[in-house]
C-alpha positions as CSV (number, residue, x, y, z in Angstrom):
1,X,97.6,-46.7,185.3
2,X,95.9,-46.7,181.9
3,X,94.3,-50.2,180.3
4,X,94.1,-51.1,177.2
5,X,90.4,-52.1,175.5
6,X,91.2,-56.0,176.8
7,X,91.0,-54.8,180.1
8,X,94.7,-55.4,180.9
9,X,97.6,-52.8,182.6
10,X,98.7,-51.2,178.7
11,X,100.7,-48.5,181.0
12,X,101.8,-47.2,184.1
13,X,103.4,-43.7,184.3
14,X,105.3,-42.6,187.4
15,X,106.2,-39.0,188.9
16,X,108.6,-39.5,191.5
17,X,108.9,-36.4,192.9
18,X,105.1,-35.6,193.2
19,X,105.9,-32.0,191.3
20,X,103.3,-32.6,188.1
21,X,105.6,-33.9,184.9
22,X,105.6,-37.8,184.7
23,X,109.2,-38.8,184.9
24,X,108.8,-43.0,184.3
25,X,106.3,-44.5,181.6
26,X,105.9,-48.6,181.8
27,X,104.7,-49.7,178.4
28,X,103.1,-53.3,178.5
29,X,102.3,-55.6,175.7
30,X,98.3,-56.4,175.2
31,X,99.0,-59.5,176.6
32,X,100.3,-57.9,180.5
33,X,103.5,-58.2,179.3
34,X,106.3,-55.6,180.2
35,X,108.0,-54.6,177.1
36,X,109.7,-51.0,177.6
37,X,110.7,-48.4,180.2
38,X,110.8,-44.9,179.1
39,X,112.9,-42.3,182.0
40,X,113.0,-38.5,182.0
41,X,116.5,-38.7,183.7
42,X,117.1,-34.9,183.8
43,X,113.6,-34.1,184.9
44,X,113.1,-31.7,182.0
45,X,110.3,-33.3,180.5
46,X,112.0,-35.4,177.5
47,X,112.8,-39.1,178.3
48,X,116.5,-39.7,177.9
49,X,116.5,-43.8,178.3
50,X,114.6,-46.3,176.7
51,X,115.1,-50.3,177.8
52,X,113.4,-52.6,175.8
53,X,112.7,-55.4,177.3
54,X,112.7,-59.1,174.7
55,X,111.8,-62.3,175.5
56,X,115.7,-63.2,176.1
57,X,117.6,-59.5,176.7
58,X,116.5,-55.7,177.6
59,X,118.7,-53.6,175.7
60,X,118.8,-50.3,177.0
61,X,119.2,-46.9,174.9
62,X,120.1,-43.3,175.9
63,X,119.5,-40.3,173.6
64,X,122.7,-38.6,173.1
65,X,121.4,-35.7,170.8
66,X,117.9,-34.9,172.7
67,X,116.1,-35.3,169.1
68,X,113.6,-37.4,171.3
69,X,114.6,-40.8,168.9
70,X,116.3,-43.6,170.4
71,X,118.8,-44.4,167.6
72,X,120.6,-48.2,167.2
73,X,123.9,-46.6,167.4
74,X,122.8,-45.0,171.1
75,X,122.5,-48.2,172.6
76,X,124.7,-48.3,176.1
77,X,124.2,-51.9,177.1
78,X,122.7,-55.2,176.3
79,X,122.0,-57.8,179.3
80,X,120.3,-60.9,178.7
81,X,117.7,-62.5,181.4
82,X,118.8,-64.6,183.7
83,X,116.6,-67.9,184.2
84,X,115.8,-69.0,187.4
């Protein structure tokens, strides 16, 4: 976990196979807030899918080009939260 100057989570980052490279990186808001997920899906050491998580939606992108940029037009899906 790393925190940010406030004191509060700014990032957690995840290697879930326990061989070294961090494959999950959980970006939060200086305010606690979770507001994106970065995943290394092909374990090579470049993240692959972004979700960015909104207030109302996490819309969730996967590089199709491995330029490492998560282009508007690579966008797979949109889902808005559900309230409780």
């Amino acid at each position: 976990m790393i925190f940010g100057s406030n004191e509060l989570m700014a990032a957690i980052w995840v290697d879930e196979d326990f061989n070294g490279p961090m494959e999950v990186q959980y970006v939060h808001s200086n305010t606690g807030l979770l507001i994106s997920k970065y995943e290394d899906l092909g374990q090579d050491g470049y993240y692959e899918e972004f979700i960015h998580f909104t207030v109302d939606s996490a819309l969730t992108y996967r590089v199709a080009n491995h330029d490492g940029y998560f282009a508007p037009n690579e966008r797979i899906r949109s889902e808005a939260r559900n309230e409780p």
